[in-house]
C-alpha positions in Angstrom: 7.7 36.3 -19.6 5.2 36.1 -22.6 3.5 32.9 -23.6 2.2 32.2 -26.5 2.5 30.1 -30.3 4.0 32.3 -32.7 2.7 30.3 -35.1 -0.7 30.2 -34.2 -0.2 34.2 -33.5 0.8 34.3 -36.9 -1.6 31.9 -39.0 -4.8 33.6 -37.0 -4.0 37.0 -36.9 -1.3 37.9 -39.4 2.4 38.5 -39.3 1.6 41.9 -38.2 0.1 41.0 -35.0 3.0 38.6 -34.1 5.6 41.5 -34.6 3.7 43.7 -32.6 3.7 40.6 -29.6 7.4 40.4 -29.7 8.0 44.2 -29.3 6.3 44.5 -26.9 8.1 44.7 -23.3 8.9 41.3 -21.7 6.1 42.0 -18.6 3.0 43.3 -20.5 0.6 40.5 -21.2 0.1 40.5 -24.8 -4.2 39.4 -24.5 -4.4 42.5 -20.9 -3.3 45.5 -22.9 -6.2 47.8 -23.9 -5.9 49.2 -27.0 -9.2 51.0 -28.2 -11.8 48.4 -28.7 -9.5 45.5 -28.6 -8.4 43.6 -25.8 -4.7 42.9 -25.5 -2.4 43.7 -28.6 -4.2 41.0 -30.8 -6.2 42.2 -33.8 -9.0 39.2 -34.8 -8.8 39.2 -38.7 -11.6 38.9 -40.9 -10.9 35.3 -41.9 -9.9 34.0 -38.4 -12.4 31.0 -38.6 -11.2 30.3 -41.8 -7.6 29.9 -40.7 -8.4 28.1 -37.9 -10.0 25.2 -39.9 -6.7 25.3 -42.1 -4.4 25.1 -39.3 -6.5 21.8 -38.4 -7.1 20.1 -41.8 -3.7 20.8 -42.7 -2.3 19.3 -39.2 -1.0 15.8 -41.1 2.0 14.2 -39.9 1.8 11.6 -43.2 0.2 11.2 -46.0 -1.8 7.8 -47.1 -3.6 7.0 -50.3 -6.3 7.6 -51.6 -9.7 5.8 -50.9 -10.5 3.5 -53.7 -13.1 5.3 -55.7 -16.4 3.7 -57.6 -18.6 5.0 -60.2 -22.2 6.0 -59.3 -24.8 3.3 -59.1 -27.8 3.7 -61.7 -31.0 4.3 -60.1 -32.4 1.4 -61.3 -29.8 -0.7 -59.4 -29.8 0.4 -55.9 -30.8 -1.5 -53.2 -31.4 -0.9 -49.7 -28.4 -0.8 -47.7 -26.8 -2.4 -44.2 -25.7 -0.7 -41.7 -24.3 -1.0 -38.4 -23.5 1.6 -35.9 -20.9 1.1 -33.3 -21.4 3.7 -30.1 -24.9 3.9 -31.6 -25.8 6.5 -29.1 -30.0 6.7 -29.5 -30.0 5.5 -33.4 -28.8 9.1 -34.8 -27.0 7.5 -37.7 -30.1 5.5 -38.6 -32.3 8.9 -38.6 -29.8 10.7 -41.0 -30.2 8.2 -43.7 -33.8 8.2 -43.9 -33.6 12.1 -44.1 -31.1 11.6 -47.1 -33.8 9.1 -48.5 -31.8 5.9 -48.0 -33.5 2.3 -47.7 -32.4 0.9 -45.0 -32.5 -3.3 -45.0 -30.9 -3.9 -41.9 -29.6 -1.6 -38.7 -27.7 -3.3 -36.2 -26.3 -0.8 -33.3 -23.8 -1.5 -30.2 -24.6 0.6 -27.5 -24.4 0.0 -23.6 -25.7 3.3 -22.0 -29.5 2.3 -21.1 -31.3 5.6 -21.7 -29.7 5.6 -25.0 -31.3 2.3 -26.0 -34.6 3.2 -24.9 -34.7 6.3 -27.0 -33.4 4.1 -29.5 -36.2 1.3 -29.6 -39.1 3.5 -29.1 -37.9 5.9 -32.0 -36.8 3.0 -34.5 -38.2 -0.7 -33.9 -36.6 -1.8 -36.8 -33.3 -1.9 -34.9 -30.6 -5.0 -33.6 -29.3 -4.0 -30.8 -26.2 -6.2 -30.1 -24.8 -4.9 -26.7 -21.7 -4.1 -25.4 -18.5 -3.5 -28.4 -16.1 -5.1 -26.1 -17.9 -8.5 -26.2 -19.0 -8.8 -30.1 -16.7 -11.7 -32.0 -15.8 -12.4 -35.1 -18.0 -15.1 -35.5 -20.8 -12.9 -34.4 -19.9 -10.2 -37.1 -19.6 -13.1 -39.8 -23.2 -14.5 -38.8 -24.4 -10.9 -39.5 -23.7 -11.1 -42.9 -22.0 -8.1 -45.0 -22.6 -4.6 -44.4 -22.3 -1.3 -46.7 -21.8 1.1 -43.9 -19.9 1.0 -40.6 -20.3 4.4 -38.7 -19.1 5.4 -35.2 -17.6 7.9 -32.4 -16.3 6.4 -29.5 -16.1 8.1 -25.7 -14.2 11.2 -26.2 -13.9 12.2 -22.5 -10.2 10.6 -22.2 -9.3 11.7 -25.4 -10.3 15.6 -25.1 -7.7 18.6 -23.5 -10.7 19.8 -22.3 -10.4 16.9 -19.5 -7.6 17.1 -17.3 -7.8 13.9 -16.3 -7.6 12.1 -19.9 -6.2 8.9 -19.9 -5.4 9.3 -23.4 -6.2 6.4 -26.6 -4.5 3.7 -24.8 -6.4 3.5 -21.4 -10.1 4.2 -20.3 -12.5 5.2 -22.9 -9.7 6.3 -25.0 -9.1 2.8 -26.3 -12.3 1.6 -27.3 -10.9 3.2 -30.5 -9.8 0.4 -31.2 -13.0 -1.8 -31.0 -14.2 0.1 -33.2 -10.8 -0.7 -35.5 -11.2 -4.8 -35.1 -15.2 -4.5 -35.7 -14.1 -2.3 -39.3 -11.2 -5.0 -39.9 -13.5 -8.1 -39.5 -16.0 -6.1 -42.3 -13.4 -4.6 -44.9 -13.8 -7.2 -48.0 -11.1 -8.5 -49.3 -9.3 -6.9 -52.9 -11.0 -9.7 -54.7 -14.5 -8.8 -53.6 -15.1 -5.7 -55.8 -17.9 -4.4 -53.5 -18.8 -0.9 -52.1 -18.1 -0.5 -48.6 -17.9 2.7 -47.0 -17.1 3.4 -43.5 -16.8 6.4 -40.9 -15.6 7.4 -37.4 -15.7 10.8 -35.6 -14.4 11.9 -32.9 -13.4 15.4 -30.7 -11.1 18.2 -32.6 -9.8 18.9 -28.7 -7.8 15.5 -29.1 -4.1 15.6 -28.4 -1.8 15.2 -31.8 -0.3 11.8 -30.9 -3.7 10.4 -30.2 -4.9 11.7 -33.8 -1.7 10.8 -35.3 -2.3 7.2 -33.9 -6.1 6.9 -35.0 -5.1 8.2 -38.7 -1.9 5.3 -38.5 -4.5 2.5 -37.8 -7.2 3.7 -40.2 -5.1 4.8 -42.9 -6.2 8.4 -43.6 -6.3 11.7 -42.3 -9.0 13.6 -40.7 -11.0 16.3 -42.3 -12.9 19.0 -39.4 -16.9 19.6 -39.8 -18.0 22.2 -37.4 -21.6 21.8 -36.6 -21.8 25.3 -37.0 -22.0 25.9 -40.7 -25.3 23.4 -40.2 -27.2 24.4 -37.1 -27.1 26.5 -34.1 -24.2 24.5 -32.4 -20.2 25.1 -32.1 -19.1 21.4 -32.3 -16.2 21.1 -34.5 -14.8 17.1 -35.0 -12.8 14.7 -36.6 -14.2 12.6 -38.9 -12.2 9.6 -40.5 -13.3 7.7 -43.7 -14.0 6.8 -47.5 -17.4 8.3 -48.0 -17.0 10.6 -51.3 -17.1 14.2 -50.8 -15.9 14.6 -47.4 -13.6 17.2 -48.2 -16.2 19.2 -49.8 -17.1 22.7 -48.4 -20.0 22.3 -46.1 -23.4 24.1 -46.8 -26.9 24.9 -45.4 -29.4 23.5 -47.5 -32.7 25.8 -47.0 -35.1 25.1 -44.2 -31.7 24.5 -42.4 -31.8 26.2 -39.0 -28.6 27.9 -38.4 -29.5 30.1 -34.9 -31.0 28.8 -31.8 -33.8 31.6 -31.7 -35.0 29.2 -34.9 -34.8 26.0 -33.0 -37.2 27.4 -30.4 -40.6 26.5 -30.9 -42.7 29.2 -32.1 -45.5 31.9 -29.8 -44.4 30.2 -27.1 -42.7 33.8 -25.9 -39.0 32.3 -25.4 -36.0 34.1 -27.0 -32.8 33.2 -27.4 -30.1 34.6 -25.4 -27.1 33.1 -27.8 -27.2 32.8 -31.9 -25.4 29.3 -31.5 -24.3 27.4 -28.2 -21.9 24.5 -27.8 -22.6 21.4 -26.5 -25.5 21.1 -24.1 -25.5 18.8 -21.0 -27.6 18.2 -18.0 -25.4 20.5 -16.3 -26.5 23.8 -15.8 -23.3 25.5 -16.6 -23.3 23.6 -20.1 -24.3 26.7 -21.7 -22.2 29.2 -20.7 
């Protein structure tokens, strides 16, 4: 019998394409059947990318309010910011920022994976590194002081369909979500503050809907999808949660950007590129495949 989402048949490649699925007899594999240059009775449309980042922005199961806004700060009156990033990873977050020109006063990371660190405090000396997320207090949050910008993306490998061993958001890796949710909670002021804080949290598209459904319920918003793509020579599409303005905005190159991998190679050295953009690359061999 045929398998498929007639729904995602139809948002992809049209309402054409899913009539031509069901009339199709009940033992011909609807992705096998040549047809001319196309495999199996499934036109791609123009637009398909498109319509795949609808069908995932517009994947909400509930609505929430809206982030509370604030005008723009005069020149005059900015200040270096703090920071701290949870699942810190080798201090990416802090290298972003001075790109975009921010002063940074103070950047305190949690990370645990070793290599990660050492990257970290060769490339950036100016970090705190504060250990493990599981074992940070309240009190030790408090004695940091306040902070303008909490970023993070914690261990996606049991949250990801691409593992068929997940564990899902409420075992393994899965639930140092939410760490991440009681380190934001101790750092969120109070209505009676009146101070900017901005926070944000990313994580894999590939997640099943309950476990997105459950990170939106704790943080209070829905998702919107960023694919790498649009920015580099990398496929990584993710969720990212938060209150920084403009995050639904389309997503552009800005020139000097270097959108295929042939341009991330360095130059005369005689090595061309085999793919215009890969996915995520490992140490494993097959990673890109």
């Amino acid at each position: 019998s045929k398998v498929y989402c007639g729904f995602c048949i139809q948002k992809l490649c049209g309402s054409e394409e899913l009539e031509r699925v069901k009339a199709a007899e009940e033992w011909v594999c609807y992705m096998c059947v040549l047809e001319g240059q196309c495999w199996g009775l499934l036109r791609r449309r123009q637009d398909w990318a498109h319509m795949l980042h609808q069908l995932f922005i517009n994947d909400h199961q509930q609505e929430y309010e809206l982030p509370v806004s604030h005008p723009p700060v005069p020149p005059e009156e900015r200040r270096p910011i703090r920071v701290l990033g949870l699942f810190d990873g080798i201090a990416t977050g802090l290298l972003v920022l001075k790109e975009l020109g921010f002063e940074v006063e103070l950047y305190v990371a949690s990370e645990i994976d070793v290599a990660s660190v050492k990257v970290s405090r060769l490339r950036h000396k100016e970090v705190v590194h504060v250990g493990d997320i599981a074992g940070i207090t309240e009190k030790e949050v408090r004695s940091w002081g306040s902070f303008d910008l909490v970023i993070g993306g914690s261990p996606c490998n049991d949250l990801s369909i691409v593992n068929p061993a997940r564990k899902g958001i409420y075992d393994g890796t899965g639930r140092l979500f939410f760490e991440f949710f009681r380190i934001l909670s101790y750092l969120k002021p109070t209505p009676s503050e009146q101070r900017m804080f901005f926070w944000l949290f990313e994580n894999v598209v590939s997640m099943r809907a309950e476990d997105k459904q459950t990170i939106s319920r704790f943080l209070q918003c829905n998702p919107v999808v960023v694919d790498a793509k649009d920015l580099s020579a990398t496929h990584r599409a993710r969720y990212f949660w938060g209150n920084i303005p403009g995050m639904n905005r389309p997503v552009n190159p800005l020139p000097g950007d270097r959108l295929t991998l042939q341009e991330c190679l360095e130059r005369n050295c005689f090595r061309y590129a085999r793919f215009t953009k890969m996915r995520t690359m490992t140490t494993k061999m097959n990673s890109i495949k």
